[in-house]
C-alpha angles and dihedrals in degrees: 000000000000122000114218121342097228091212088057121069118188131191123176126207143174120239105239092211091070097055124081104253098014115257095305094060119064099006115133131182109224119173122235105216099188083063112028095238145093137256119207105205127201124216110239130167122224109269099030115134111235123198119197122187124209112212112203124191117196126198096170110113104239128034114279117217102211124198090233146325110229124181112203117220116204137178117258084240100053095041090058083052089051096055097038082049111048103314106238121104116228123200075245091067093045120108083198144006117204118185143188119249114260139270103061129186120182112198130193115299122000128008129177128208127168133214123197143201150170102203109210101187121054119242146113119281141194118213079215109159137028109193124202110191114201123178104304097348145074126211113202126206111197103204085211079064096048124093092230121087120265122259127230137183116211099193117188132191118265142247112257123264097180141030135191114221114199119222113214099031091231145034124221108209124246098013120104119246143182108232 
């Protein structure tokens, strides 16, 4: 496990067509004591699709084909255990790991990639770690290490769209009825 690859910058972002509202609506600061910093959370619904881009700047010479990019999601909760443990998130911490289809080449100057996702349970969740695996090693960016703000996702549960209506209102056990 390698921390930052220091020819590779990465900045992650969250595509504001993909949150109610856009970024301007829903969006709250919250600090994050245990590591002196902010997270700047985003209001989602379950079952909104998300969609985060990676953007990688090379300044290696030649193109790089990498094995996979994988963002690690994490709960709020589980990321504060991880820092005030040992500070370095694991794919055994994460609630989620999104990742880019293979193969992956990374060329000189800017490249873009997207995750996506449709959360299905509410929480609140941290955009932590972005992983770049090359050949036999894997280069970690901790989005509490990065200069750009962190990225949070605030999901809350949805309005209804269904209901079930029972008819009769009740049931007697062991009798059959039509329902």
């Amino acid at each position: 496990r390698w921390g930052a690859f220091p020819f590779l910058e990465t900045e992650l972002s969250i595509d504001p067509e993909t949150v109610p509202g856009g970024l301007a609506g829903g969006k709250s600061s919250q600090p994050l004591p245990f590591l002196r910093r902010k997270l700047t959370k985003h209001l989602c619904f379950v079952g909104d699709k998300l969609r985060f881009s990676l953007s990688i700047h090379s300044h290696l010479p030649r193109p790089i084909a990498v094995n996979g990019v994988r963002l690690y999601l994490v709960t709020l909760d589980q990321y504060e255990r991880v820092y005030r443990r040992n500070g370095i998130v694991a794919e055994d911490d994460a609630f989620r790991v999104l990742t880019v289809e293979t193969p992956i080449d990374i060329h000189p100057g800017a490249n873009e990639f997207s995750f996506s996702w449709q959360p299905m349970t509410f929480d609140t969740y941290v955009l932590a770690t972005v992983e770049i695996q090359w050949k036999e090693a894997s280069f970690f960016y901790d989005s509490a290490l990065l200069r750009k703000p962190m990225i949070g996702l605030d999901i809350q549960p949805s309005e209804p769209t269904q209901t079930i209506e029972l008819n009769p209102l009740f049931l007697i056990p062991g009798h059959v009825q039509n329902v």
